[in-house]
C-alpha positions in Angstrom: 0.0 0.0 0.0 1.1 3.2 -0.7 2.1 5.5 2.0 0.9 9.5 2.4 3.0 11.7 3.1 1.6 14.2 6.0 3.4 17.2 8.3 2.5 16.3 12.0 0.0 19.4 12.2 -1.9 17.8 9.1 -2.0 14.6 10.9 -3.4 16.3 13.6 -5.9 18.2 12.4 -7.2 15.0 10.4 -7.2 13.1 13.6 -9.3 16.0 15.6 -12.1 16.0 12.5 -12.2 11.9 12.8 -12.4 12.4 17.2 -15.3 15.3 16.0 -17.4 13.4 13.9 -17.1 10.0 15.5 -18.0 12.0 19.0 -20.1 14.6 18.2 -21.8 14.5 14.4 -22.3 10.7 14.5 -24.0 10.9 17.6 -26.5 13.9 16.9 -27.3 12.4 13.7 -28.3 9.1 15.6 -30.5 11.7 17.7 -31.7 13.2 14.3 -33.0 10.0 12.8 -34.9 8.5 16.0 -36.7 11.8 16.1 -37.7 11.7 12.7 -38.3 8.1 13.0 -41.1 9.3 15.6 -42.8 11.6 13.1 -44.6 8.6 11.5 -44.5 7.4 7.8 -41.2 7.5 6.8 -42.3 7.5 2.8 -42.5 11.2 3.2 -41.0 12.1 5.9 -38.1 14.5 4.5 -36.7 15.2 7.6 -35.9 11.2 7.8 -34.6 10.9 4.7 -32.1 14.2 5.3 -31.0 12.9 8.7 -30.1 9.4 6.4 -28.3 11.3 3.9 -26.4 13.3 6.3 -25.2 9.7 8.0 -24.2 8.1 5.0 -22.0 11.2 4.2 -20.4 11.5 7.9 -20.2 7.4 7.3 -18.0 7.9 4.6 -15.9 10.5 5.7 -15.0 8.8 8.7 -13.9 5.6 6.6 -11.9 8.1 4.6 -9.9 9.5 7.4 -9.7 6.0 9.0 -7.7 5.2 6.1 -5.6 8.0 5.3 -4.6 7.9 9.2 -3.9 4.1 8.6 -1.7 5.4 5.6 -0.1 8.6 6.6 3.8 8.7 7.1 3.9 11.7 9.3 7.3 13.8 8.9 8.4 16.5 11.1 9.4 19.1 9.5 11.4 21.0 12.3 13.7 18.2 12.1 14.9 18.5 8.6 17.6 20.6 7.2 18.9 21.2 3.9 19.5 22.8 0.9 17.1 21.4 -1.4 13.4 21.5 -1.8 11.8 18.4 -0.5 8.0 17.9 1.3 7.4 20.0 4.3 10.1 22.7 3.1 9.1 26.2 2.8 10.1 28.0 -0.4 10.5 31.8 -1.1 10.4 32.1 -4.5 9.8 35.1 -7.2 8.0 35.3 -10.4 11.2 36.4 -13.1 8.4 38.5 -15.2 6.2 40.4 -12.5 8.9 40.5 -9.8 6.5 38.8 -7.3 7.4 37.6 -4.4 5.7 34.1 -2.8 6.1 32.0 0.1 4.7 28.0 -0.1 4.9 25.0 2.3 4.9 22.0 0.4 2.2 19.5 2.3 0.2 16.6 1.8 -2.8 16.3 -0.1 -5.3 16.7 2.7 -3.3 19.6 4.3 -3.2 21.9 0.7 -4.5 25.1 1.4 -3.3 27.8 -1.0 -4.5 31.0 0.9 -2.4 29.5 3.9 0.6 29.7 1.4 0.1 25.3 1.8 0.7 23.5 -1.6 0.1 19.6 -2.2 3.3 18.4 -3.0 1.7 16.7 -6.1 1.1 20.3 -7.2 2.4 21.2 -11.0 4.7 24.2 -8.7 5.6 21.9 -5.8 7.1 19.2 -8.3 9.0 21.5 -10.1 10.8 22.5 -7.5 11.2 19.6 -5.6 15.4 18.5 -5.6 15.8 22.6 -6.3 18.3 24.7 -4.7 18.8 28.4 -3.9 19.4 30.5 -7.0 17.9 27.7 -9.5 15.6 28.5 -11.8 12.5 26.2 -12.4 9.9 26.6 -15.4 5.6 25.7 -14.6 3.5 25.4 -17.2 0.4 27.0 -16.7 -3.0 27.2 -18.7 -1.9 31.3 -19.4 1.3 29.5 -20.5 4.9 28.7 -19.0 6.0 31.2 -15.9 9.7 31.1 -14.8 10.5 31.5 -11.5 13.4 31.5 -9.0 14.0 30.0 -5.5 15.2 32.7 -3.3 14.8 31.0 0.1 14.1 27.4 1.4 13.4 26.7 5.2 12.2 23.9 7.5 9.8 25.2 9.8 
């Protein structure tokens, strides 16, 4: 099976949604369904049929966590080091024709979030740089076409 790669605040977070909705959503959607259950024929009872919608979703997602927990290989990121890109670095890098500057964390799939400056490391930007230095030059290719940019800063934090 193929292992996930995940910082330890990603597995975290994934582990306090699977501890919410096994604790608290699973259990009020229980509630949800015996009351509806109460309101009679369940043919047209909307209510019912919400409340078994809603549990087959919060089903689901907890199987999903269960196995990307089972699967995660959680790597701390304040012990690497280095001088090349790799997963969990964070990279300073600027755009060579607008001059912009742009900070990323390369993360797991699950943690992405790209207002956060978090980019899945099977990201078209995070693979390019990945095995990158300071000073190189890496090229993504982009629907508006190719944009150059250069690594001005990587750090383990």
């Amino acid at each position: 099976m193929q292992k996930f790669p995940m910082t330890v605040a990603g597995h975290a977070a994934l582990e306090t949604e699977l501890k919410h909705l096994k604790s608290v959503e699973r259990p009020e959607i229980i509630n949800a369904i015996s009351v509806a259950r109460d309101h009679g024929d369940l043919s047209e009872n909307a209510e019912y049929h919400a409340a078994k919608e809603k549990q087959g979703f919060i089903e689901g997602r907890i199987q999903e966590l269960e196995s990307k927990l089972s699967l995660a290989q959680v790597i701390d990121v304040t012990k690497m080091s280095g001088n090349t890109v790799k997963f969990g670095a964070t990279v300073k890098i600027v755009n060579e024709d607008t001059e912009e500057e742009s900070t990323y964390q390369i993360v797991g799939e699950d943690e992405a979030n790209i207002r956060n400056g978090k980019i899945s490391i099977t990201a078209p930007m995070a693979r390019a740089m990945i095995s990158k230095e300071i000073g190189d030059v890496f090229e993504v290719v982009a629907p508006g076409g190719a944009k150059g940019y250069e690594i001005l800063e990587i750090t383990f934090q």
